[in-house]
TIDREN-304346 format. One record per residue (C-alpha): x, y, z. Coordinates in steps of 0.2 Angstrom, whole numbers, padded with zeros to 4 digits, always signed. Example, Ala and Ser with C-alpha at 12.3 -4.5 7.8 and 13.67 -1.06 7.14 Angstrom:
! TIDREN-304346
+0062-0022+0039 +0068-0005+0036 
//
This chain:
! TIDREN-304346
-0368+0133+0571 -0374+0117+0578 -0359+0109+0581 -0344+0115+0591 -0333+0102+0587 -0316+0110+0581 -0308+0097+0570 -0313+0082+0559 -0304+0070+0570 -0315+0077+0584 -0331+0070+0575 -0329+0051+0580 -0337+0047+0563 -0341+0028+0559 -0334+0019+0545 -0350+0017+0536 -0365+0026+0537 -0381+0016+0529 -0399+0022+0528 -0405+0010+0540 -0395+0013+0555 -0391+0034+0550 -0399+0050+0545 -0386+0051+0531 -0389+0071+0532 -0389+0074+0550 -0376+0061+0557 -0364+0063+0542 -0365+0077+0529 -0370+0091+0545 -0356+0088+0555 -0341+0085+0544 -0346+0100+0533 -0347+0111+0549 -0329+0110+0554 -0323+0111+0534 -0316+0122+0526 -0313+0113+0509 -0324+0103+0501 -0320+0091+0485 -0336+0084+0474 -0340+0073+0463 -0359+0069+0458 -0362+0059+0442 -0372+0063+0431 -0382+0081+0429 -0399+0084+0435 -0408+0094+0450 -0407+0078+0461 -0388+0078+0459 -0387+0098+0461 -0397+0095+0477 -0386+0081+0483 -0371+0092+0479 -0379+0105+0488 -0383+0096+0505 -0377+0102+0523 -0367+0117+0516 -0375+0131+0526 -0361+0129+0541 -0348+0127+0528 -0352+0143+0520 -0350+0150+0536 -0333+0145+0539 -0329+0153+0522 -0326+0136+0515 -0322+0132+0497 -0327+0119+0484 -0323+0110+0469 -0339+0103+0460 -0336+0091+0445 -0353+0085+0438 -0354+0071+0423 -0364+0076+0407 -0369+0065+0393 -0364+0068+0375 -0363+0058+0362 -0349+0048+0354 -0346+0060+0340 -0349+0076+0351 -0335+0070+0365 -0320+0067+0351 -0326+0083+0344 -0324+0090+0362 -0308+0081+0362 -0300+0088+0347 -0308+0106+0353 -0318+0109+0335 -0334+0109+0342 -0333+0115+0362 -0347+0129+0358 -0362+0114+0352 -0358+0103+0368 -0360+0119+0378 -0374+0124+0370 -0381+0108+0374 -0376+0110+0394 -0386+0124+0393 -0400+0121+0389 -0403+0107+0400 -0396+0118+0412 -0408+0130+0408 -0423+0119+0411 -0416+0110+0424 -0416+0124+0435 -0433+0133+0428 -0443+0114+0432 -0435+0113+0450 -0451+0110+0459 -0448+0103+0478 -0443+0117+0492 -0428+0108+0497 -0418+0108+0480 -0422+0123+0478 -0414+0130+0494 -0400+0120+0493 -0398+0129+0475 -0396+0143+0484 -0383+0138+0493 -0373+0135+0478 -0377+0151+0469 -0373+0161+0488 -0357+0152+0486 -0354+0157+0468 -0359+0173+0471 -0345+0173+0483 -0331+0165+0473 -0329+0152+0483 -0338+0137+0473 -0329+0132+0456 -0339+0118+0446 -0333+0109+0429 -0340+0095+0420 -0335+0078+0415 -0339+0070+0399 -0338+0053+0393 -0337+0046+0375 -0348+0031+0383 -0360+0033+0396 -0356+0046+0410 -0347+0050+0421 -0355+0040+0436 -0344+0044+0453 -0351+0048+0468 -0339+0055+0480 -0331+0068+0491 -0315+0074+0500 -0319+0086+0519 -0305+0096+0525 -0303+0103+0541 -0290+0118+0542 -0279+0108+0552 -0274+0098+0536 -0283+0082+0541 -0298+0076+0528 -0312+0061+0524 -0316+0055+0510 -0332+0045+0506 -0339+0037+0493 -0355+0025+0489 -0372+0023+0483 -0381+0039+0494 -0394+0048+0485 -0409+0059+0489 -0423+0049+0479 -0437+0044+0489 -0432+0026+0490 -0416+0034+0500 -0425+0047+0512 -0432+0033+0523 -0423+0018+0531 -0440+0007+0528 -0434+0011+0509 -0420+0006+0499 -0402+0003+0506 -0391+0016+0504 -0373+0018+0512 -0357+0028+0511 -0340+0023+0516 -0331+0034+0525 -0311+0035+0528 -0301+0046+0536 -0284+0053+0534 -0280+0050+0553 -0279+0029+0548 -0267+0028+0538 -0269+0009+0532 -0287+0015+0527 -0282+0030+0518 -0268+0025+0507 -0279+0010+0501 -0296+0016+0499 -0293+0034+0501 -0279+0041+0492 -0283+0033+0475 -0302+0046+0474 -0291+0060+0479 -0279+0055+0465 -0292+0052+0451 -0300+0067+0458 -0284+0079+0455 -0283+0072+0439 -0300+0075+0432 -0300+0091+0439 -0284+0096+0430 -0289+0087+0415 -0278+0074+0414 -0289+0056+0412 -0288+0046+0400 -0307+0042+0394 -0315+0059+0402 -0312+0075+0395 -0316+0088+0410 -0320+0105+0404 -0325+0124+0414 -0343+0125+0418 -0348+0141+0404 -0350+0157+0413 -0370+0159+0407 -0372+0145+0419 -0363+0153+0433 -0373+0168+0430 -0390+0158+0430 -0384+0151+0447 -0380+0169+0454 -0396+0173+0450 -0405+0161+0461 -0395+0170+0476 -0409+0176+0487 -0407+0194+0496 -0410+0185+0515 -0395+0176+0522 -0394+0157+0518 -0404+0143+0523 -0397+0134+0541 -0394+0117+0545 -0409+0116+0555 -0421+0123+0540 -0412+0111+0530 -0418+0095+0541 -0435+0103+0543 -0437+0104+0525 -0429+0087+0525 -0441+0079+0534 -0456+0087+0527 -0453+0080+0512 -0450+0064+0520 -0467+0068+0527 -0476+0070+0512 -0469+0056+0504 -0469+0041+0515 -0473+0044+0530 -0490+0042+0542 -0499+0048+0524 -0515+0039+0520 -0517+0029+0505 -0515+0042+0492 -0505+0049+0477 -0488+0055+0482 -0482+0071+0474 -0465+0065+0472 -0457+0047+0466 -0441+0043+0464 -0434+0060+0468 -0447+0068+0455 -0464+0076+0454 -0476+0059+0451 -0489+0058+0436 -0493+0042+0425 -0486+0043+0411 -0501+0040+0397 -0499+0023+0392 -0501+0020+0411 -0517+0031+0409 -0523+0024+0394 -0521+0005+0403 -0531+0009+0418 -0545+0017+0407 -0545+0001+0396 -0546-0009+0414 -0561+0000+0420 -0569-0001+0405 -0569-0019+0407 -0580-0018+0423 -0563-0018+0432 -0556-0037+0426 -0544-0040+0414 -0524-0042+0408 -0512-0026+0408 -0500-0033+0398 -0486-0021+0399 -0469-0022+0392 -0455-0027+0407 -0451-0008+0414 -0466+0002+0406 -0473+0004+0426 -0484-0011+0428 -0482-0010+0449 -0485+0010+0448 -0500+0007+0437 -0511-0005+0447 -0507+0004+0464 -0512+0019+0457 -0529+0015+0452 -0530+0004+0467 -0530+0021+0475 -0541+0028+0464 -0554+0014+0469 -0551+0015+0487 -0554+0036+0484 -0570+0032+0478 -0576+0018+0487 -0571+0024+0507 -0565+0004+0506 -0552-0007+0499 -0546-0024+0502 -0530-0028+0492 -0520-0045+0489 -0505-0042+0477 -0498-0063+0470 -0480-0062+0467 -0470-0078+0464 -0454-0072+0474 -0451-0065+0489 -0439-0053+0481 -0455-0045+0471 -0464-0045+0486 -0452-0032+0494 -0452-0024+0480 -0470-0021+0479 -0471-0017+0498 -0457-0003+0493 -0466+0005+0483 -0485+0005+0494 -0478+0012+0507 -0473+0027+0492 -0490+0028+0491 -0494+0028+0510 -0499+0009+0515 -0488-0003+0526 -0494-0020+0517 -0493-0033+0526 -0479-0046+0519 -0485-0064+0518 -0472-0074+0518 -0457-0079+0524 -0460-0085+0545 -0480-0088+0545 -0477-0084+0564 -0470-0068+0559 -0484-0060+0552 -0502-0072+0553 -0506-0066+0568 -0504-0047+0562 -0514-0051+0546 -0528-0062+0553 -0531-0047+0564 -0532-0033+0550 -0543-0045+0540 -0556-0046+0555 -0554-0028+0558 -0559-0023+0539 -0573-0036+0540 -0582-0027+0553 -0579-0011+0548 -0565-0006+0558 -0553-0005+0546 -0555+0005+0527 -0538-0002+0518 -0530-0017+0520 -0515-0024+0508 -0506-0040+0508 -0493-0046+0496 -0492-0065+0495 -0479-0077+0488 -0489-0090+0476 -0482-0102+0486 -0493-0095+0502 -0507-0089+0493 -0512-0106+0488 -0513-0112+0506 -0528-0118+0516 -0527-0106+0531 -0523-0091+0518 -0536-0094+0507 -0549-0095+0523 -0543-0078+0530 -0546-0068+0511 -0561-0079+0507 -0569-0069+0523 -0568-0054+0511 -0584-0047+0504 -0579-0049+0486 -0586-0031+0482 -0571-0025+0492 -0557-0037+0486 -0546-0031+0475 -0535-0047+0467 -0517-0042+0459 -0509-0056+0449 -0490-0053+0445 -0481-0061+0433 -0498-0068+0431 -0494-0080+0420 -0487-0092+0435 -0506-0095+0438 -0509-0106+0422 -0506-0122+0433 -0520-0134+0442 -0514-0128+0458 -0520-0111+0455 -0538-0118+0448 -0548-0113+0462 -0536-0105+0474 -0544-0088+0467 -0555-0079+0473 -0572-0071+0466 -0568-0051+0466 -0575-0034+0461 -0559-0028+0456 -0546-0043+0447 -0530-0037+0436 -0517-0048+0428 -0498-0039+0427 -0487-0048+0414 -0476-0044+0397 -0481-0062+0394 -0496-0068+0401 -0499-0084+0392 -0489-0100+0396 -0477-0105+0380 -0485-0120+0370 -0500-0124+0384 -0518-0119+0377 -0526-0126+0394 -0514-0114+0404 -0519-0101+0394 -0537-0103+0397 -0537-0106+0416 -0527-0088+0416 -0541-0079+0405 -0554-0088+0418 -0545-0082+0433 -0540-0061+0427 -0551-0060+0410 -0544-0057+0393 -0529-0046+0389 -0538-0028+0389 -0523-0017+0387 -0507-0022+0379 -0489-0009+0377 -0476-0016+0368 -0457-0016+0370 -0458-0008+0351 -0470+0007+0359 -0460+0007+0374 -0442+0011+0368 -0449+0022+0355 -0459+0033+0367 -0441+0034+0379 -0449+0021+0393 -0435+0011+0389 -0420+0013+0383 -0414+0008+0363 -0402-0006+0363 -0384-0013+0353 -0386-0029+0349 -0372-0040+0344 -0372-0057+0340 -0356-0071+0343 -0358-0088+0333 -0356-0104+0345 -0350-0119+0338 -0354-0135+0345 -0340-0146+0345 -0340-0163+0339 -0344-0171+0352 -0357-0159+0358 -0367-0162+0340 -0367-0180+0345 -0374-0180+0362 -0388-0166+0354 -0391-0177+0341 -0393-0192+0353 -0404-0182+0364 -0415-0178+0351 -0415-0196+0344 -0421-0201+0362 -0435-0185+0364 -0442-0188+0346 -0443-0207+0351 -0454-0203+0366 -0465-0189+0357 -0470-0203+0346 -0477-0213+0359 -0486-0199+0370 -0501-0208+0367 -0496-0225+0373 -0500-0232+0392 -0480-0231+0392 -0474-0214+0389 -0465-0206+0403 -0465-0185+0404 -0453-0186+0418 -0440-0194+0406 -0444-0182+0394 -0444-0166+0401 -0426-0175+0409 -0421-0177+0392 -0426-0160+0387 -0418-0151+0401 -0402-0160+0396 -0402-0153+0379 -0407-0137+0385 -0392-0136+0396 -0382-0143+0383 -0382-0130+0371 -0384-0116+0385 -0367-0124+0392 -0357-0123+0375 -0338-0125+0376 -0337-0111+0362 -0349-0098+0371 -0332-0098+0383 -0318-0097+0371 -0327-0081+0362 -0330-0073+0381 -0313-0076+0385 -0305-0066+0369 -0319-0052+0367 -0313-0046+0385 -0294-0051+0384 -0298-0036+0373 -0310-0022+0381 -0309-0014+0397 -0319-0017+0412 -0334-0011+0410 -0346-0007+0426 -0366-0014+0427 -0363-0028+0417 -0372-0043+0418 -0368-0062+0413 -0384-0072+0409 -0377-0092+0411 -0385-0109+0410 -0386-0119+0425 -0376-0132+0416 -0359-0138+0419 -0343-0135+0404 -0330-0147+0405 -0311-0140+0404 -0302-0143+0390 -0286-0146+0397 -0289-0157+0411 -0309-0165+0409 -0314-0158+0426 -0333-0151+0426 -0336-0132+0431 -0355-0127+0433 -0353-0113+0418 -0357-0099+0433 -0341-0102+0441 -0333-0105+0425 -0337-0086+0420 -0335-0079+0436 -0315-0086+0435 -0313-0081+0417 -0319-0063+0422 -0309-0063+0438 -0293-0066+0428 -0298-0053+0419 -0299-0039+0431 -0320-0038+0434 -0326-0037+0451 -0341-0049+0451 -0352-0059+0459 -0365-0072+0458 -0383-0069+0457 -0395-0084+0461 -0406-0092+0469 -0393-0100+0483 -0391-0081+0489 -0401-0076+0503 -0414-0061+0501 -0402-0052+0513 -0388-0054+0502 -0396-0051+0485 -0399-0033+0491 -0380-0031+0496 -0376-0036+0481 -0388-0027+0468 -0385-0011+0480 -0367-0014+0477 -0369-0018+0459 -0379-0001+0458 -0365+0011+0465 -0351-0002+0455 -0343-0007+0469 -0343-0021+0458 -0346-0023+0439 -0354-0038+0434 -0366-0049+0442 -0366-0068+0437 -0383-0075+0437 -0395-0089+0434 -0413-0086+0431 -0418-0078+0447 -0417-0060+0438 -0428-0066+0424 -0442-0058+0432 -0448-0045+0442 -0430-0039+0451 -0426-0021+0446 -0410-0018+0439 -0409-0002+0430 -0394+0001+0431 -0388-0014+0423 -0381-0005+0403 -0373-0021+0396 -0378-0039+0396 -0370-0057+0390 -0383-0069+0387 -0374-0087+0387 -0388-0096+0390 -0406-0094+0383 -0421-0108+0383 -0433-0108+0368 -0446-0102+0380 -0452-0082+0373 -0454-0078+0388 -0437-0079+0396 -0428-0069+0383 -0442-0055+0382 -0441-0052+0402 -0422-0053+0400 -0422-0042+0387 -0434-0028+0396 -0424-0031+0411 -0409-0025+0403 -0418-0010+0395 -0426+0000+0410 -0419+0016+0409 -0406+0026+0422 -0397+0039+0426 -0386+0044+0413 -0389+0028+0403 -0394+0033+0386 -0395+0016+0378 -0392-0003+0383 -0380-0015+0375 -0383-0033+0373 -0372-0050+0367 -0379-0064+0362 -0375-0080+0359 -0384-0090+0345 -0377-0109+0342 -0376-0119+0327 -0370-0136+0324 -0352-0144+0321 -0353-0143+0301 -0351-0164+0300 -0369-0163+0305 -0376-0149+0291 -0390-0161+0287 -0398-0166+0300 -0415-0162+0303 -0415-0160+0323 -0399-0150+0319 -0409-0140+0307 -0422-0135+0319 -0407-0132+0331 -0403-0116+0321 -0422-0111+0317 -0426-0110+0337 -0411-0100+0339 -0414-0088+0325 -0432-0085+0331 -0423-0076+0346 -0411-0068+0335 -0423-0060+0323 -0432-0056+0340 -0420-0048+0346 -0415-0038+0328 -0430-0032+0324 -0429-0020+0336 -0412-0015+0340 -0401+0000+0334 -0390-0008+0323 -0400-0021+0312 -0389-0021+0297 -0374-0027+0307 -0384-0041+0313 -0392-0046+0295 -0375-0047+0291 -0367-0060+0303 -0386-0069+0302 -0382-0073+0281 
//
C-alpha cells in the first residue's frame, strides 16, 4: 500500500479539494480509499466516463477486502419510468440498460477506463461490489457523491462537480472541486453530511419519491465478471502512471496537433464539421462558417488550423472574441490541442511583453506557431495592430468570432490582409444594417458553409426542445406609455432626413420601449404562480430585461433581475445573478456551481447571449427578448447544447400583447406581429407545435 495511515481521521484531509490547487486522484480519492473498508457511490448518469470515475483509487481498497454500494442514474422515458413504477414493463427498461451496457463496455477505448473496469468486475467477481440503477421520470438521476468508511466507524462524505473529462485532468483546465466533510466535525456533518447519507439509504432501499431504484440485471454482472483479468489488479501507482499519460497525451507538452481524446472521448469532427472545412478550403481558405450556436464552431476552425499548420511547417493565429470570457474559452480548448495562446487582454502589462516577443521570434524564423486571442476591444488598438501587421500575410491565419461584431467603422481597416481568414457566427449579418453587412463580407468573404439549428437538432448536435408560451398583458398604463413612446419614435423616423433629427434620442426612446415591454408587470405575476406550483428544478435559467418593474403594493422600483431573484428565493430555488457586473473570477464560480447544482437557476442579463458554454442549462425562462433575430437565436442554441443525461431542453416564453382598450392601434398592432415572429420562430421547430398553434389562435 502506499499509505500507512491506519484511520480516516489520520488523513488530515482538507475541506475542499479543487483542481487547481490538488491532484483530485492522488491527494483525495488514493488515500481515503486506502484505509476504507466501505464505500458508498453515487455517479449520475450511465457511461464509461462515469464507470471510470466510479472506479477510481480502488486498488488499495480491494485490498482491504472493502465493499461497495454503486447506484448509477439511467435515462428512460416518461412513459417507460411509470411503467417501471407500476412493474408492467421492468423486462423493456432492462433490455434497454443492456444494450447500452453492452456497447458501452465493447467501445471503451482509453487504457485507464478500461483498468479501472477491472477493478469493478475483480470486485464483482468477489462479491463485494453491489450496483443498482436509478431512474427518473424526467431527466436523470444527476448526483455525484460518496460515503468512505474506515473500520473504526468514522466516515467522509463528499460531493461536487469532479469528473475525469479532459477539461478536469489538468488544473490549466476547467475548475472542478469536491467538498469534503467528516464524521469527526460534528456541526459539518449533521448539516452538509447526514442529509447525502440519508437520500443515499433511501434510494438504495428504494424509498424516493420521484426515482425509482432497481437491481442492476445479472447479464450485466456477468459482462463485468468477464472483464476480470487472470493477473492481480492494477495498483495505485499503475493507476497515476496511466493517469498521467493520458494527461500527457492530451494536454500536455504536445505539439500543435489533433488530440486523441476531448472531453473524456475519442475525438473526430463530426461531418458537418467536415463538410464546413472542405467548403472553407474551397474558397481559397476565406469565408463565413456559419454554424448553428453548439454545432462546434471553436473545434472546427482550430482543427483545420492544424491541418494548415501540418502542412505549411508555419502558422500565425489571431482568434477576435468580443469577451473575455470567450477568450478563455478559446484558450481552453488550444491548449486541448496542444498550444498555450497567448491571452490579449486584460493587464496589457501582463502579457505584451510576452507577445511582442513570440511575434519577433516567428518573424525571424525562430518560432513555427504562434496563437493569440484578442478582445475586440484590444484588437483594434494601435500597438496591437503594429505587432500582427509585422506578420507575413502568407502565414496569418485571422479568426473572427461572433464575427458579426466586426460590421462597425471601427473595424474598417483594423483587419489585416491574410492567407487564411474565417468568420464563426450562427448570425453573421448585423439586424436591419445592409452597410454592416457588407464591411463583414469585405473583411471574412461570403457565407461558404451554413448548418442550421433545423439540421442541428435533427442530426442529435443539439438537443430537441418544449416550448411553451405564457401571454403577457400589459396593463393600462403600460399600453399608454408604449403608445406614447411610439407616437415620439414614429415622429422622429419621419424627420430622419432633416438637419434636426437626433439618433441619440431615438435609439433613447427605443431602448425605453424595448425595456418596457421586456419589464412587463404581468411577465411577473404568471412566474410567480407557475412555480408556487412546480418543484424546484436544477439548471434552470431566467433570461430578464435590464429594466426596472414597479411593485404593485407599494410603487417602489426593482430592476426585474432582483425582482426574479426574490420571487424565486421565496420560493425555494438556489440562485444567482449572472451579468455583466460579476467579475471573470466569479462567473466561473458560479456556472461551475450552477453545473454540479449547487445552485439551480442562474439570473442573467445579456452577458450569456453569446459565446458562454452552458450545457448544462435543460430549462429556460425568457422574460425579456429584443426584436433583434440574433438575440433569441443565440439564446435559443445556448439553451440547446447537449449534456450529460439531458435528452431534451425546455423553454418558456413570454410573448406580450396590448391591454385590450388599445385593440386598434397600429403601433399596437405591430407590437403583436414582432412578437409572433419570435414565437413562430421559435414553433417551428420545437416538439410540441400543436400546443403552441393553439395558445397562438
Amino acid at each position: 500500500m502506499m499509505f500507512e495511515k491506519l484511520h480516516l481521521r489520520d488523513l488530515n484531509l482538507s475541506a475542499v479539494y479543487n483542481s487547481e490547487d490538488y491532484s483530485l486522484l492522488k491527494d483525495f480519492y488514493i488515500p481515503s480509499l486506502s484505509v476504507s473498508v466501505k464505500y458508498d457511490r453515487a455517479v449520475g448518469y450511465f457511461s464509461a466516463g462515469m464507470l471510470s470515475y466510479a472506479g477510481q483509487g480502488l486498488a488499495s481498497f480491494i485490498e482491504n477486502g472493502g465493499k461497495m454500494r454503486l447506484i448509477i442514474g439511467y435515462q428512460l422515458e416518461a412513459d417507460e419510468f411509470e411503467a417501471v413504477r407500476e412493474g408492467t414493463n421492468m423486462k423493456n427498461a432492462i433490455g434497454l440498460f443492456l444494450q447500452d451496457f453492452d456497447k458501452t463496455i465493447k467501445d471503451i477505448g482509453d487504457q485507464l477506463t478500461r483498468k479501472r473496469l477491472e477493478l469493478l468486475s475483480w470486485m464483482t467477481a468477489a462479491g463485494t461490489l453491489e450496483m443498482k440503477l436509478a431512474l427518473r421520470a424526467k431527466g436523470m438521476y444527476h448526483e455525484k457523491m460518496g460515503v468512505m468508511y474506515d473500520k473504526n466507524g468514522d466516515y467522509v462524505v463528499f460531493q461536487g462537480s469532479a469528473n475525469e473529462t479532459v477539461m478536469a485532468l489538468s488544473p490549466d483546465l476547467n475548475y472542478e472541486s469536491i467538498a469534503v466533510y467528516p464524521s469527526w466535525n460534528k456541526e459539518l456533518i449533521e448539516n452538509y453530511g447526514v442529509p447525502y447519507t440519508t437520500k443515499f439509504e433511501a434510494l438504495w432501499n428504494n424509498q424516493s419519491k420521484n426515482t425509482a431504484v432497481i437491481d442492476i440485471p445479472s447479464e450485466a454482472y456477468e459482462k463485468l465478471v468477464s472483464l476480470a483479468p487472470t493477473t492481480k489488479p492494477i495498483s495505485e501507482e499503475q493507476e497515476l502512471s496511466l493517469y498521467n499519460e493520458l494527461l500527457l497525451d492530451m494536454v500536455v507538452d504536445r505539439k500543435f496537433s489533433i488530440p486523441k481524446y476531448l472531453f473524456g472521448d475519442q475525438f473526430d469532427l463530426h461531418d458537418h464539421q467536415r463538410e464546413a472545412l472542405n467548403h472553407w478550403k474551397a474558397n481559397a481558405y476565406q469565408g463565413i462558417l456559419q454554424l448553428a450556436t453548439g454545432a462546434g464552431k471553436t473545434i472546427t476552425s482550430i482543427y483545420g488550423a492544424v491541418k494548415i499548420y501540418e502542412s505549411t511547417k508555419k502558422l500565425f493565429i489571431v482568434v477576435a472574441v468580443p469577451y473575455q470570457n470567450l477568450g478563455d474559452q478559446w484558450c481552453e480548448i488550444f491548449r486541448l490541442f496542444g498550444i498555450n495562446p497567448h491571452k490579449c487582454y486584460k493587464n496589457r502589462e501582463d502579457w505584451f511583453a510576452g507577445f511582442e516577443h513570440d511575434v519577433a521570434s516567428f518573424c525571424i524564423g525562430a518560432l513555427d506557431i504562434c496563437v493569440s486571442v484578442v478582445v475586440n476591444a484590444t484588437y483594434r488598438k494601435r500597438y496591437y495592430q503594429e505587432l500582427i501587421n509585422r506578420v507575413d500575410k502568407d502565414d496569418l491565419f485571422i479568426i473572427g468570432d461572433e464575427c458579426h461584431h466586426h460590421a462597425s467603422l471601427d473595424y474598417a481597416d483594423k483587419i489585416p490582409l491574410s492567407k487564411y481568414k474565417m468568420g464563426l457566427s450562427a448570425t453573421p449579418f448585423p439586424y436591419n444594417d445592409h452597410e454592416g453587412k457588407e464591411r463583414i463580407v469585405k473583411h471574412y468573404g461570403i457565407v461558404v458553409f451554413e448548418y442550421s439549428l433545423d439540421e442541428a437538432i435533427r442530426q442529435k448536435i443539439l438537443t430537441p426542445y418544449e416550448y411553451n408560451v405564457r401571454i403577457a398583458t400589459l396593463t393600462l398604463e403600460e399600453t399608454e406609455e408604449y403608445e406614447q413612446l411610439s407616437g415620439k419614435i414614429a415622429m422622429l423616423l419621419s424627420n430622419k432626413d432633416s438637419k434636426t433629427f437626433d439618433q441619440n434620442i431615438l435609439d433613447s426612446l427605443l431602448i425605453k420601449r424595448s425595456r418596457l415591454i421586456g419589464t412587463a408587470q404581468d411577465k411577473l405575476v404568471i412566474l410567480n404562480e407557475q412555480l408556487s406550483k412546480q418543484d424546484v428544478e436544477p439548471h434552470t435559467l431566467f433570461y430578464c430585461g435590464d429594466g426596472y418593474v414597479e411593485d404593485a403594493d407599494d410603487g417602489s422600483r426593482m430592476r426585474q433581475i432582483e425582482t426574479v431573484s426574490v420571487l424565486l428565493h421565496k420560493n425555494g430555488w438556489r440562485t444567482t445573478r449572472f451579468t455583466a457586473e460579476e467579475g471573470l473570477n466569479a462567473r466561473r464560480r458560479i456556472l461551475d456551481n450552477f453545473k454540479i447544482a449547487a445552485i439551480d437557476a442562474l439570473v442573467a442579463i445579456k452577458v450569456l447571449d453569446e459565446g458562454i458554454d452552458v450545457p448544462a442549462c435543460r430549462t429556460a425562462f425568457i422574460l425579456a427578448s429584443s426584436r433583434n433575430p440574433r438575440q433569441f437565436v443565440q439564446r435559443r442554441g445556448r439553451i440547446l447544447r447537449r449534456s450529460p443525461g439531458k435528452q431534451f431542453s425546455r423553454i418558456y416564453d413570454y410573448l406580450v400583447v396590448p391591454n385590450k382598450a388599445f385593440s386598434h392601434s397600429a403601433s399596437l398592432k405591430t407590437l403583436v406581429e414582432n412578437e409572433l415572429m419570435r414565437v413562430n420562430e421559435f414553433t417551428r421547430l420545437c416538439m410540441n407545435p400543436k400546443e403552441v398553434e393553439v395558445i397562438i389562435d
